[in-house]
Each structure stands twice: as structure tokens, then as C-alpha cells.
Backbone bond lengths (Angstrom), bond angles and torsions (degrees), N, CA, C in turn:
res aa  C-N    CA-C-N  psi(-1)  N-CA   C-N-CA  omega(-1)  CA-C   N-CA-C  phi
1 X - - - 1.457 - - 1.529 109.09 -
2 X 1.354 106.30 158.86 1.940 95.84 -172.83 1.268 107.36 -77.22
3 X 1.998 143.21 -24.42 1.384 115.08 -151.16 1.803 64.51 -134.96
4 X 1.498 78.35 -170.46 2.024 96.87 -174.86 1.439 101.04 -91.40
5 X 1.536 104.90 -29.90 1.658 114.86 -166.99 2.043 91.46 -70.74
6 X 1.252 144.43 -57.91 1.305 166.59 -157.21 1.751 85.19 -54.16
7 X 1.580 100.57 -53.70 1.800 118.68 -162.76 1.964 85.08 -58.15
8 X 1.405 106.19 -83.08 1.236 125.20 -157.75 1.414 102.31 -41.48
9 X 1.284 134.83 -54.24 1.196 133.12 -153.85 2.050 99.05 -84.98
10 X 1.191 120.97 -27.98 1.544 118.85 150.27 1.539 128.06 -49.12
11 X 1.621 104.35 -42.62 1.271 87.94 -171.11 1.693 100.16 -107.57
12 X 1.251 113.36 40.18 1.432 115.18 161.49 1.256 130.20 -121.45
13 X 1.641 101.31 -10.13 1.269 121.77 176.16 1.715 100.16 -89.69
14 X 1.101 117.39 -52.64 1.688 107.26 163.20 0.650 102.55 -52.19
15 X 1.355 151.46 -57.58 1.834 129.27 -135.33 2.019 93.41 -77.40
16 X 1.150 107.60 -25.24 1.477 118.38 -172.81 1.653 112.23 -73.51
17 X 1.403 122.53 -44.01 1.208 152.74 161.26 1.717 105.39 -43.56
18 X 1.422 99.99 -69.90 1.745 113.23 -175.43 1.657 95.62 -46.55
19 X 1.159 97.35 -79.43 1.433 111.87 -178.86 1.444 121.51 -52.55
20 X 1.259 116.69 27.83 1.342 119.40 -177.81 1.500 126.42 18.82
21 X 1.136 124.03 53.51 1.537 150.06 168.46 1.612 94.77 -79.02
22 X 1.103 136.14 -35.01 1.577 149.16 177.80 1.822 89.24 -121.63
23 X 1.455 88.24 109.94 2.039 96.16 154.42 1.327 115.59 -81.90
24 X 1.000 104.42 179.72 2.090 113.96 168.56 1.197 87.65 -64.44
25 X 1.645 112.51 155.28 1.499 129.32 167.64 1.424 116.14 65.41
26 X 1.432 108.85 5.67 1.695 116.99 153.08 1.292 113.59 -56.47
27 X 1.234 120.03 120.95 1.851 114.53 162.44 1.544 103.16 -114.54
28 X 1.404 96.12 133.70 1.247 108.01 -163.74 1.944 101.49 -128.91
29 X 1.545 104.77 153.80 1.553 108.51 -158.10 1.486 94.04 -103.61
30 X 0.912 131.23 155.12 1.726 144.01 157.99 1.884 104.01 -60.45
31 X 1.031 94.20 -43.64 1.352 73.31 -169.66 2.135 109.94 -107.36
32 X 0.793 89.32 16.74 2.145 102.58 172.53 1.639 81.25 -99.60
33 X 1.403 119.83 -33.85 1.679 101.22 -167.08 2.147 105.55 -87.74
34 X 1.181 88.85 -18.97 1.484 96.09 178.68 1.654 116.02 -67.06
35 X 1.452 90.48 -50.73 1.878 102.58 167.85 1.614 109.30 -46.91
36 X 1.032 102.80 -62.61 1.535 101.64 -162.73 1.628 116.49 -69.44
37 X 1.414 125.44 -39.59 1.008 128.89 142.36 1.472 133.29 -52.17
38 X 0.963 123.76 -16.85 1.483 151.17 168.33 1.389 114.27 40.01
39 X 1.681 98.62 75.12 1.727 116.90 177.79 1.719 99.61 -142.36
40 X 1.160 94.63 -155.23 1.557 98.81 -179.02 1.687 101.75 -98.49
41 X 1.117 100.97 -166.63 1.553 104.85 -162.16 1.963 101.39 -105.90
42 X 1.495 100.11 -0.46 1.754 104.20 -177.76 1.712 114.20 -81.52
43 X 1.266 118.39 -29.24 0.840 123.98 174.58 2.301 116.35 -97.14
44 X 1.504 102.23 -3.34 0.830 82.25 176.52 1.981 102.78 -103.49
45 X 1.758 124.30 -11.33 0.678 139.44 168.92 2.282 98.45 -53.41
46 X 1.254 99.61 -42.13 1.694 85.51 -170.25 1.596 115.81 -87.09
47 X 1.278 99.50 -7.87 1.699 108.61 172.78 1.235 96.23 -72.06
48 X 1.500 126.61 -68.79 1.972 124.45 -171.50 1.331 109.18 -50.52
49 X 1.066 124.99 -45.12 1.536 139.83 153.39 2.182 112.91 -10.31
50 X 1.542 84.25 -70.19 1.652 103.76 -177.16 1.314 104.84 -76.57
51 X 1.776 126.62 -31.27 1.608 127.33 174.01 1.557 100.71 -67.10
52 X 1.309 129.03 -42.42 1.505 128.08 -174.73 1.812 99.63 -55.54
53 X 1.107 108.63 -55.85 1.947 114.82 -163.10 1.951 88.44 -55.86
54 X 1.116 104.79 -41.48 1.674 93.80 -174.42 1.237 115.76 -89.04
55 X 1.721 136.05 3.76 1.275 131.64 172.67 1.048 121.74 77.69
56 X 1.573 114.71 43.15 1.168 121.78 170.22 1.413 128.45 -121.69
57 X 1.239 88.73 6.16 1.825 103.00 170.36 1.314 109.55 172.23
58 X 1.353 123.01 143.75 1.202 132.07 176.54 2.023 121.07 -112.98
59 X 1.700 97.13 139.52 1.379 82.11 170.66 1.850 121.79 -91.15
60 X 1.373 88.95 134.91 1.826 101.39 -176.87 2.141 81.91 -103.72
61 X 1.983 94.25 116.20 1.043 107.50 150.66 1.532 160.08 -43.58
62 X 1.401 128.66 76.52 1.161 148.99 -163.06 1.534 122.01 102.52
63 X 1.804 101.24 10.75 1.471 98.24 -168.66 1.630 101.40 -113.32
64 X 1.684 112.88 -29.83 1.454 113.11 -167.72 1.567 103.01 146.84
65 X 1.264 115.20 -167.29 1.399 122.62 149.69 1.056 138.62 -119.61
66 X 1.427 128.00 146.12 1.450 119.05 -149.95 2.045 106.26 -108.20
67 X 1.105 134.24 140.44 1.391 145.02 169.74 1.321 78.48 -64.99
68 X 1.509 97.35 127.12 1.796 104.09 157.15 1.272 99.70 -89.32
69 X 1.701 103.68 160.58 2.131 121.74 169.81 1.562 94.68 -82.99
70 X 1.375 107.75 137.95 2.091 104.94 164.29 1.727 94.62 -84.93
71 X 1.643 103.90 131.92 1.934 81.88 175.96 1.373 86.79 -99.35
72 X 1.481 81.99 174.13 1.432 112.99 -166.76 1.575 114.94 -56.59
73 X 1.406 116.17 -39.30 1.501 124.20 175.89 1.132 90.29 -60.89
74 X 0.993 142.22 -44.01 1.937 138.30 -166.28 1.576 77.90 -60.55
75 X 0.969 102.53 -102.74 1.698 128.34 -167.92 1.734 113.01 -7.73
76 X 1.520 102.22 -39.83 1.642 121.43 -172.65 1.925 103.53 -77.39
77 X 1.686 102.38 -10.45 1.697 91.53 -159.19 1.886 80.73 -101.31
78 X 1.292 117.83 -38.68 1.264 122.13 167.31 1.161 115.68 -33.75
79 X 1.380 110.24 -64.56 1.589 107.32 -168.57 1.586 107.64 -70.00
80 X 1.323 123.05 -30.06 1.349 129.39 -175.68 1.767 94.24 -49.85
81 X 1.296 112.89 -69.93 1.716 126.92 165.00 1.507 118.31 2.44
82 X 1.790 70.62 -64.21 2.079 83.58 -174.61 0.900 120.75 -92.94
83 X 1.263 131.43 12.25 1.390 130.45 -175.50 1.756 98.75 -113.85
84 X 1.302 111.72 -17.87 1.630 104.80 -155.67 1.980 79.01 -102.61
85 X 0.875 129.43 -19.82 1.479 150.51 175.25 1.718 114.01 -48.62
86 X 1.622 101.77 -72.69 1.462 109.11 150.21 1.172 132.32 -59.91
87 X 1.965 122.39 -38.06 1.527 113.90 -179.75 1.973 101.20 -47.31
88 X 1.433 82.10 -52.74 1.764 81.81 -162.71 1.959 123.86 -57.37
89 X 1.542 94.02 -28.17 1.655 100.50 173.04 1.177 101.28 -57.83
90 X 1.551 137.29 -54.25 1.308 135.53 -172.99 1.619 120.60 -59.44
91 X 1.279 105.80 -32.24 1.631 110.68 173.24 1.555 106.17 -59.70
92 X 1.260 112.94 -47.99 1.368 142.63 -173.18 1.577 113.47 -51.17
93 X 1.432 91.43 -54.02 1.981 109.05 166.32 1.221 100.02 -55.78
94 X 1.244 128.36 -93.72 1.604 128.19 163.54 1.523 117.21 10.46
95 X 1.546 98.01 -86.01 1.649 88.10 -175.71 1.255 124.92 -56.35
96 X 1.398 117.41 -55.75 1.276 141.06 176.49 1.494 118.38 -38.90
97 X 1.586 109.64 -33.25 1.619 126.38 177.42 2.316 103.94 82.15
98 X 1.385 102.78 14.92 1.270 105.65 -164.88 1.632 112.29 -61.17
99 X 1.327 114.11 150.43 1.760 107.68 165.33 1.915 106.03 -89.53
100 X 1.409 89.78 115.68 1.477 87.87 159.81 2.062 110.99 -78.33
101 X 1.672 107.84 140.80 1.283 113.08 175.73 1.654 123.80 -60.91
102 X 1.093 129.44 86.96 1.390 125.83 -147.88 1.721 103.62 -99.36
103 X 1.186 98.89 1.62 1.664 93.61 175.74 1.555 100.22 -103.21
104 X 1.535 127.24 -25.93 1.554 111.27 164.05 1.374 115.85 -78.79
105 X 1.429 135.77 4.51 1.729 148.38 149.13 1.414 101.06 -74.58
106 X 1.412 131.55 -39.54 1.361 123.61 167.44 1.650 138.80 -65.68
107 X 1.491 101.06 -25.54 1.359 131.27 166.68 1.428 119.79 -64.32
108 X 1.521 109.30 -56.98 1.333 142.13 179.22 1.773 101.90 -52.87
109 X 1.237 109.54 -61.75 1.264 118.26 172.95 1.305 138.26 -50.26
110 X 1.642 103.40 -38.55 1.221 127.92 -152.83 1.948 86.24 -90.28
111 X 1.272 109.57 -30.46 1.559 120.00 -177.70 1.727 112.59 -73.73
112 X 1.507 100.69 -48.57 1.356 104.22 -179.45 1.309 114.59 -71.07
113 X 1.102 133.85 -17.37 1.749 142.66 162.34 1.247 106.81 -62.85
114 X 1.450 126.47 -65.65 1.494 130.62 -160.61 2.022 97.97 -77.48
115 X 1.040 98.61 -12.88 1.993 104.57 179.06 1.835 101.46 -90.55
116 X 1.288 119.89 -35.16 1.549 127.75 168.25 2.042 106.98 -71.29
117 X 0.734 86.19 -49.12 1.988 85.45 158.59 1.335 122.47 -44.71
118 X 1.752 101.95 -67.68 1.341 104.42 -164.15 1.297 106.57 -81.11
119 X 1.339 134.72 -16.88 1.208 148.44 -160.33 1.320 143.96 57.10
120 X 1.697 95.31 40.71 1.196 125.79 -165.75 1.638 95.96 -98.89
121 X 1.717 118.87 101.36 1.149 135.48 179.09 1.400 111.43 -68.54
122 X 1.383 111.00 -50.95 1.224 92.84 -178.67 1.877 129.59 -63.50
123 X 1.128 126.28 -33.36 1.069 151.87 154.23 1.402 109.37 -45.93
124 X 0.996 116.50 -57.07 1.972 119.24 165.55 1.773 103.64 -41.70
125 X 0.888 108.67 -74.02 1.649 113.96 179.95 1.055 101.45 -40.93
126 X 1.405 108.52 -78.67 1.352 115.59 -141.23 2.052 105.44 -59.10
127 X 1.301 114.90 -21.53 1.403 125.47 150.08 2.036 125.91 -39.56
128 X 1.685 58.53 -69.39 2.233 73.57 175.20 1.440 132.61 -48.80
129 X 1.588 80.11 -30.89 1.914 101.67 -173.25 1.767 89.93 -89.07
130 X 1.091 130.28 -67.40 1.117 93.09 -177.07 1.631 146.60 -78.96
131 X 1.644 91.22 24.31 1.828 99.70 -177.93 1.420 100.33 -65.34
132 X 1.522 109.06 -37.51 1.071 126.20 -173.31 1.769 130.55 -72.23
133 X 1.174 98.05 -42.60 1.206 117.05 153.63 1.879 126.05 -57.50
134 X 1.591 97.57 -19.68 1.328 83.76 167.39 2.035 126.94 -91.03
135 X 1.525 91.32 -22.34 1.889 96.20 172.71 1.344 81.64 -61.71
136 X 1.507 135.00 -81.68 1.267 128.05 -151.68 1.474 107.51 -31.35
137 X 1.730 123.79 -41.54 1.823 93.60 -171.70 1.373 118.89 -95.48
138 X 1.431 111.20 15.94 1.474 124.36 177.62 1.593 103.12 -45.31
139 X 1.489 119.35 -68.75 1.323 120.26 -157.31 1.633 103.92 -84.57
140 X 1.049 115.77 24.90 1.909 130.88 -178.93 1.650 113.49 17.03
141 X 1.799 101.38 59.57 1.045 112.18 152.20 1.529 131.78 -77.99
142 X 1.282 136.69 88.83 1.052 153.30 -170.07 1.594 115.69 -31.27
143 X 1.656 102.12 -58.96 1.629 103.21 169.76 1.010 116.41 -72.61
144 X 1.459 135.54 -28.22 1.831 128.07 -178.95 1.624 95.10 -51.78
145 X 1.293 101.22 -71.51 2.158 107.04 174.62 1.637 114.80 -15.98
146 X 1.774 114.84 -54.39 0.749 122.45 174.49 1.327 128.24 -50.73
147 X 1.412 111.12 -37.92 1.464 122.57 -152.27 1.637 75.36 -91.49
148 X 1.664 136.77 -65.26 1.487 128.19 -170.14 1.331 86.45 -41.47
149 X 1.135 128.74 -105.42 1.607 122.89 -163.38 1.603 126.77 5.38
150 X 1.051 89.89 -37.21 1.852 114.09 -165.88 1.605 97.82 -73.15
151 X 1.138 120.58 -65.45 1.229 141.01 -166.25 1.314 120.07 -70.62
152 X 1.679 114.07 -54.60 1.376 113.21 174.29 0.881 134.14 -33.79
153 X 1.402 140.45 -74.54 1.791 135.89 168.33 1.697 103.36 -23.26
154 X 1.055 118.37 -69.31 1.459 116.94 -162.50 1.284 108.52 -55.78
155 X 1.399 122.37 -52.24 1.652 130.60 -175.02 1.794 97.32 -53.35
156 X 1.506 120.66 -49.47 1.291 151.54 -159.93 1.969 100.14 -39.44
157 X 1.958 78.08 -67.24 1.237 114.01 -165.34 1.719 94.31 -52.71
158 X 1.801 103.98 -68.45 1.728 115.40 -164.90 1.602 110.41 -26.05
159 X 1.275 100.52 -42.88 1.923 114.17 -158.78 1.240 104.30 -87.05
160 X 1.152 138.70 -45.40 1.224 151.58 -166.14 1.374 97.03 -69.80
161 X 1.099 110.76 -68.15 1.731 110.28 177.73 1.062 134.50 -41.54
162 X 1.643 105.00 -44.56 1.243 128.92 167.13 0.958 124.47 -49.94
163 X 1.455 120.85 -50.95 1.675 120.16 169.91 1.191 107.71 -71.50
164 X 1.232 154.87 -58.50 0.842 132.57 168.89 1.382 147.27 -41.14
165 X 1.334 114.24 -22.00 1.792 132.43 145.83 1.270 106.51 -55.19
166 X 1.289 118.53 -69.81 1.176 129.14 176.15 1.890 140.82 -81.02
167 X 1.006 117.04 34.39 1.120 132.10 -155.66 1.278 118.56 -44.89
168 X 1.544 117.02 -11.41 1.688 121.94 -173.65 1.237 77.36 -73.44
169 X 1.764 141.07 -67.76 1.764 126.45 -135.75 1.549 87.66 -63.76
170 X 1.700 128.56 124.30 1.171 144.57 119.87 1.606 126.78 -16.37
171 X 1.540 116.20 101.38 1.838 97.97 174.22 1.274 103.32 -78.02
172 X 1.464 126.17 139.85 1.424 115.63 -178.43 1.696 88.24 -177.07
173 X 1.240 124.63 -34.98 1.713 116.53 -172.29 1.363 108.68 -61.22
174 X 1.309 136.07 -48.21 1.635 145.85 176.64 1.457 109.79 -54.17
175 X 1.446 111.06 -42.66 1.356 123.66 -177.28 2.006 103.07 -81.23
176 X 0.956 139.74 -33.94 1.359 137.83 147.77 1.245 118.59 -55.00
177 X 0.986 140.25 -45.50 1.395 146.19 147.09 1.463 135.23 -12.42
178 X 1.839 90.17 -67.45 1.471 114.95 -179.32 1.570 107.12 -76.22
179 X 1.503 132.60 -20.15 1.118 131.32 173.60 1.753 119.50 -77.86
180 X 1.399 97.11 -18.63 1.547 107.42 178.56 1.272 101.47 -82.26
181 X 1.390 136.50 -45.54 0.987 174.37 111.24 2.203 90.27 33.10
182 X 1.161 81.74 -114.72 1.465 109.25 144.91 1.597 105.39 -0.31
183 X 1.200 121.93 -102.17 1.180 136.67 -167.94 1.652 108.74 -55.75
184 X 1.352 114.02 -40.42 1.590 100.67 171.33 1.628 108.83 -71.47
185 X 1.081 130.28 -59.62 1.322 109.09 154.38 1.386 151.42 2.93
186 X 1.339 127.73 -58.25 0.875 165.46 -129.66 2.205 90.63 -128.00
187 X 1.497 122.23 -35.06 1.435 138.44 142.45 1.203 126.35 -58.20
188 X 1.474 113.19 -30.03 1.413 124.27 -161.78 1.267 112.13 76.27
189 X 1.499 129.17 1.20 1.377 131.00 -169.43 2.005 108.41 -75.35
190 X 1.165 123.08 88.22 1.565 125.36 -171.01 1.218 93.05 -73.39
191 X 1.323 138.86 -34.98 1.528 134.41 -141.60 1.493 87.79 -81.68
192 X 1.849 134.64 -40.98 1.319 145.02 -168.86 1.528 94.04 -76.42
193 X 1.492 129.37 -43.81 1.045 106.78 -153.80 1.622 110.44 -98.12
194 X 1.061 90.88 -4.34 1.843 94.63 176.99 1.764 98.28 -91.70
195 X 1.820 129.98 -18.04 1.405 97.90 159.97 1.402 111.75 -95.67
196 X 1.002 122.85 22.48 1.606 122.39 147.93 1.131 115.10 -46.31
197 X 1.663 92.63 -80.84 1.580 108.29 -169.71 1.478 104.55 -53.47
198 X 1.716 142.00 -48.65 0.921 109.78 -167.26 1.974 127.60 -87.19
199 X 1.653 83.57 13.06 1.598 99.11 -177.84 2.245 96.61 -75.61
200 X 1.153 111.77 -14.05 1.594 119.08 -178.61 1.471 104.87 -62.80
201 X 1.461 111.53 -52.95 1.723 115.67 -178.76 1.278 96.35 -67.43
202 X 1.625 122.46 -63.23 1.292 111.25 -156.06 1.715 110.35 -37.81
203 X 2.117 101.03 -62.64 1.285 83.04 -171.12 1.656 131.05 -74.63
204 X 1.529 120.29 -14.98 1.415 111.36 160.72 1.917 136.93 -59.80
205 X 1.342 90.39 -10.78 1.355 105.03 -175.43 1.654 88.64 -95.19
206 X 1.070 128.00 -62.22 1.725 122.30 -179.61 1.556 125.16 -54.55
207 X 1.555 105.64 -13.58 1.614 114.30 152.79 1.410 133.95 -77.19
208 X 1.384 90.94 -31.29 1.827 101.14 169.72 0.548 124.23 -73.59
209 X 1.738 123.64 -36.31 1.481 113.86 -178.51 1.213 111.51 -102.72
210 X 1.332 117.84 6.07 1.715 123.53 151.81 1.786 120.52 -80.44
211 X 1.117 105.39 -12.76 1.605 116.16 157.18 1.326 129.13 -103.89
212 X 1.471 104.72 10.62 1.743 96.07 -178.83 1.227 133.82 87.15
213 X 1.400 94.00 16.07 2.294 108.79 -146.15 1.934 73.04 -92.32
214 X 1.200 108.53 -60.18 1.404 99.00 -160.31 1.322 120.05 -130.38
């Protein structure tokens, strides 16, 4: 971005967005966001600007800007992403004979448990996503990184929000997962821990379309 103020006021308006501080169907003003951030409205005009190119909100003319919803088919091709992302790092470990880092999967874990306690959602995710994110950089494919990068906020955003709209659905299936996950690992058993991971889609995809999501 050209100034620090342009930088700052982008990555605070995401971090607000991710973290669902703004839900879907938030309309939000340029200048209520200028106050509170407390700059001018030029640099916060080029941050919404850079949130629009990534689909995270759109401006509706003379009214504000609106928090976009991630739908769920979005959300379902994402997770497809990340899940087919890790199967393959693990094949990859396998052949390759690679060590996956199992004490930052232990960390990761150990966070997303004590964040499912406190019930700090965002922190739950943002854990989960990167348990996952860490097989993925085992085999130091540069563009897979890229592509997580790509995705995260939005996936980030979808879930986070979601529970919080919805607060009865429990996060806890990803986090069962990642401990099986985890623990075959930790055996060396890949064949267990890659149907872990793909037991995550199965069962989030068999909730959605047992709720109507998709």
C-alpha cells in the first residue's frame, strides 16, 4: 500500500472483519470508520478499496459499505482446498521420508482446546487453520502457502461469524479430528492420519447438507 496510515487502517479493518466484529449485512460508513480509527477518510477509502478486490465487502452507492456473507458453497470449495492440500502433504511425507514438526501441531492444539474452553472463536479457528497449515508447509511448497494465504481470512471470517450468529453449533469436530490427527502422527501412522483429516470434510459437509446450508 503507498502510506503506513492506507497499510494500518487495511489491516485493522480485516482483522475486525476476520474476527467478526462486523457480521455479514453490516453497513458500515467511511467516515464512523474514520472516527474510530482516527485518520482521514483517504486512507480509509483505499483499505475498503483492497477489502472489495478480496470479497469482503462491497460498496452500495450513497448508502455505505456492506460486509459481504462467505456462502457456504464458497466455504465448502475452500475446505475441499484444504483438506485435499494436507491429504497430499502427507502422501508427500511418505514418499519423501519428511519429518512433519509435531511439537508446532502440539502447540496449535494445545491452543485450540484451551480457545474451545474459553470460548474464544476466533482463536479456536484461527488455531485449527493453522494445525493444518502446518503439514501443508512440511514439504515447502511455496504456492500451496500461497494458496492457504489466499483463503484464510475468508474461510476465517465464514466460521467465526457463523458461530457467532449461531452459537448453539459447538466448534469441536475439526478439533477431534486434529487430535486424531495429532496422535497418529506422533505413531507415524499417515494412512490414520490422513483419514482423519479427511473425516473433517466428510463430517462438515454432512452437517450442511443436513441443515440446509447447501
Amino acid at each position: 500500500m503507498s502510506s503506513s496510515l492506507e497499510s494500518r487502517a487495511y489491516q485493522e479493518l480485516r482483522r475486525r472483519i476476520i474476527s467478526a466484529e462486523y457480521l455479514p449485512g453490516a453497513l458500515l460508513s467511511e467516515n464512523d470508520l474514520a472516527e474510530q480509527l482516527q485518520m482521514s477518510r483517504t486512507p480509509i477509502r483505499a483499505a475498503i478499496n483492497l477489502l472489495m478486490t478480496e470479497g469482503f465487502v462491497e460498496s452500495l452507492r450513497g448508502r455505505g459499505v456492506l460486509v459481504k456473507d462467505i456462502t457456504f458453497r464458497e466455504y465448502g470449495e475452500m475446505l475441499e482446498t484444504f483438506i485435499s492440500l494436507q491429504i497430499y502433504a502427507l502422501d508427500t511425507v511418505g514418499r519423501r521420508k519428511l519429518d512433519i514438526d509435531l511439537d508446532t501441531l502440539r502447540d496449535h492444539l494445545e491452543k485450540s482446546e484451551a480457545a474451545m474452553v474459553s470460548l474464544d472463536i476466533p482463536a479456536y479457528y484461527e488455531n485449527s487453520f493453522s494445525f493444518g497449515e502446518t503439514i501443508v508447509r512440511t514439504i515447502h511448497n511455496d504456492h500451496m502457502m500461497k494458496v492457504l494465504g489466499q483463503i484464510r481470512g475468508k474461510y476465517m471470517f465464514k466460521m467465526v461469524s457463523f458461530r457467532k450468529m449461531y452459537p448453539q453449533y459447538k466448534p469441536h469436530k475439526s478439533q477431534e479430528s486434529n487430535r486424531l490427527i495429532y496422535e497418529a502422527l506422533l505413531l507415524g501412522d499417515l494412512t490414520t492420519a490422513k483419514a482423519a483429516v479427511l473425516e473433517i470434510y466428510t463430517s462438515s459437509y454432512e452437517q450442511m447438507k443436513l441443515n440446509g446450508m447447501m
